[in-house]
MARTI-228859 format. One record per residue (C-alpha): residue in three letters; x, z, y. Coordinates in steps of 0.001 Angstrom, whole numbers, plus 500000, padded with zeros to 6 digits. Layout:
BEGIN
ala_X_Z_Y
...
% end
This chain:
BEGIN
unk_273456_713605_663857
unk_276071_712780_661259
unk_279180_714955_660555
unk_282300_713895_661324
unk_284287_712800_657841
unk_287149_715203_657732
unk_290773_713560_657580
unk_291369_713541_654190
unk_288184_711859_652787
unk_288866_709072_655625
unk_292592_708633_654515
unk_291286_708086_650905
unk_288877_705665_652315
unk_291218_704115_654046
unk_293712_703474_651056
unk_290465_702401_648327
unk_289923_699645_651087
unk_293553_698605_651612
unk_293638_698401_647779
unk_290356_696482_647256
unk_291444_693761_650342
unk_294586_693516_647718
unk_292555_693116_644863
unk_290381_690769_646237
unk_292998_688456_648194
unk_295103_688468_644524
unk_291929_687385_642963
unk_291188_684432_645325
unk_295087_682946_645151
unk_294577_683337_641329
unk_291519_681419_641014
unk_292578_678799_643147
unk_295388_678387_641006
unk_293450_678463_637885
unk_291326_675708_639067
unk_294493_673733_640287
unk_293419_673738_643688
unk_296932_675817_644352
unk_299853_673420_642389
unk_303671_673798_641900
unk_306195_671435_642216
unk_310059_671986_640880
unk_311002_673727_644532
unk_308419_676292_644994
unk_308593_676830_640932
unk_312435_677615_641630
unk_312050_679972_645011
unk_309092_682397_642981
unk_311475_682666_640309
unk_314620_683944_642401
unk_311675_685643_644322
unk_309902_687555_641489
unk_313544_688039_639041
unk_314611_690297_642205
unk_311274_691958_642351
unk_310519_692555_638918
unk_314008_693774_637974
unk_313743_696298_641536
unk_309881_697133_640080
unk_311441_697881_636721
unk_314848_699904_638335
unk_311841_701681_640199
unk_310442_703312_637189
unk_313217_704246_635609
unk_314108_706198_638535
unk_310320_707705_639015
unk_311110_708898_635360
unk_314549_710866_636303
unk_313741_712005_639363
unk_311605_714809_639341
unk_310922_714692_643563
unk_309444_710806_643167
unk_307274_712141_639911
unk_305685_714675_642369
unk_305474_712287_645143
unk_303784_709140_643054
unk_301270_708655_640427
unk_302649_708380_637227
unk_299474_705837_636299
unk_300130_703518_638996
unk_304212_703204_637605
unk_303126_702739_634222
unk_299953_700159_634796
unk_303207_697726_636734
unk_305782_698331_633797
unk_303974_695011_631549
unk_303861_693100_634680
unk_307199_693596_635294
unk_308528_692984_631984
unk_305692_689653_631481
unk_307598_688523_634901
unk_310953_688858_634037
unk_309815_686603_630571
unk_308432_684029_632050
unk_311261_683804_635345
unk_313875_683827_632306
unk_311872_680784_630289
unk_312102_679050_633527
unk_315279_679490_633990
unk_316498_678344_630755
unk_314839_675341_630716
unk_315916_674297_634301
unk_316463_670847_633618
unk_312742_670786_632592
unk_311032_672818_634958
unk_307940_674951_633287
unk_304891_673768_635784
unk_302197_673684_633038
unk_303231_676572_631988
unk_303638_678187_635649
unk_300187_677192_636350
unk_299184_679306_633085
unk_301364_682706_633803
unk_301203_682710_637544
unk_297604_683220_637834
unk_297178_685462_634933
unk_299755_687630_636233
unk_297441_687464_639782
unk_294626_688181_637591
unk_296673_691357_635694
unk_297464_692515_639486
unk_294011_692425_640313
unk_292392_694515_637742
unk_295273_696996_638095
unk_294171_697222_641980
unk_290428_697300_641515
unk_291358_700097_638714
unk_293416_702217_641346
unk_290764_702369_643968
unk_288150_703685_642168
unk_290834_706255_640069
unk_292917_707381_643471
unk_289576_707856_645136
unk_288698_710597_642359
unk_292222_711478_642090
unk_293876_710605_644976
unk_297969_709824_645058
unk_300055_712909_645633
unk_302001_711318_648866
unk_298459_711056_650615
unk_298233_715328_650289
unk_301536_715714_651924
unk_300844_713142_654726
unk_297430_715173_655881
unk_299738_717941_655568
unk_302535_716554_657542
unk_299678_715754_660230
unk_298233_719142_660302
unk_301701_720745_660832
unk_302087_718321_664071
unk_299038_719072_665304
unk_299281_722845_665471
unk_302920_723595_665019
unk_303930_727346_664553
unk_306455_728020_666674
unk_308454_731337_666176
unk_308260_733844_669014
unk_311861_734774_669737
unk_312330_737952_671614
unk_313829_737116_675002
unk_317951_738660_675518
unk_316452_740682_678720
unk_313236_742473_677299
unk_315949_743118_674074
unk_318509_744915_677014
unk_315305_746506_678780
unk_313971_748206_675345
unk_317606_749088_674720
unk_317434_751058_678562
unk_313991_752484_677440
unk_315112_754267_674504
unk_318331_755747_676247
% end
């Protein structure tokens, strides 16, 4: 009979798989695109640049506040802000390029830097799976501890006001 996987080992399961499906669904949009199955035309070249200037500039904000704030440094993994820092910054590149040339939108160039930003995205998932499953992110210790404390919460044992007044009429 097999032993039951303890909570821990199944929540760091549970996150290498959620981070492989990522990998792998990155991957498959990024080779599509590669092989110009997925194209661009001026519109959706224009809404993933309003899209990903917003996200990138957030993802970038992000770090800078992982770096002064010493609660989100013990809460997050310090590798997994630094590994999204170039994407950021290769992001906010490219959605300013675009943006200067708007009378000539960028699609050969768009169907260059979209996918190898996919592909970037991918090896920095496949990467965290295998590293958080050795060394797994400091949020997913507090969660099994959060769960633990629901499960058997310690409840203090106040003294009740009448045994208090009937040890009181003991003593006198």
């Amino acid at each position: 009979m097999k032993a039951k996987m303890d909570e821990f080992k199944k929540a760091k399961l549970i996150y290498t798989i959620e981070l492989l499906v990522f990998a792998v669904a990155f991957l498959v949009v990024a080779i599509l695109q590669y092989v110009r199955i997925i194209r661009f035309n001026d519109t959706h070249l224009r809404v993933i640049n309003w899209i990903t200037i917003f996200g990138s500039a957030i993802g970038i904000l992000d770090f800078i506040w992982f770096l002064s704030s010493p609660v989100r440094k013990k809460k997050n993994s310090m590798l997994d802000k630094c590994l999204l820092v170039p994407l950021m910054i290769y992001i906010m590149v490219f959605d300013i390029i675009c943006f200067i040339n708007n009378d000539n939108p960028q699609l050969e160039l768009a169907q260059i830097m979209i996918p190898v930003a996919l592909s970037y995205v991918t090896l920095i998932y496949s990467f965290e799976a295998i590293y958080h499953w050795y060394h797994p992110v400091p949020m997913l210790y507090e969660a099994i501890e959060e769960d633990k404390e629901k499960e058997n919460p310690q409840e203090e044992v106040k003294p009740d006001v009448d045994d208090e007044i009937k040890e009181e009429d003991k003593i006198s």
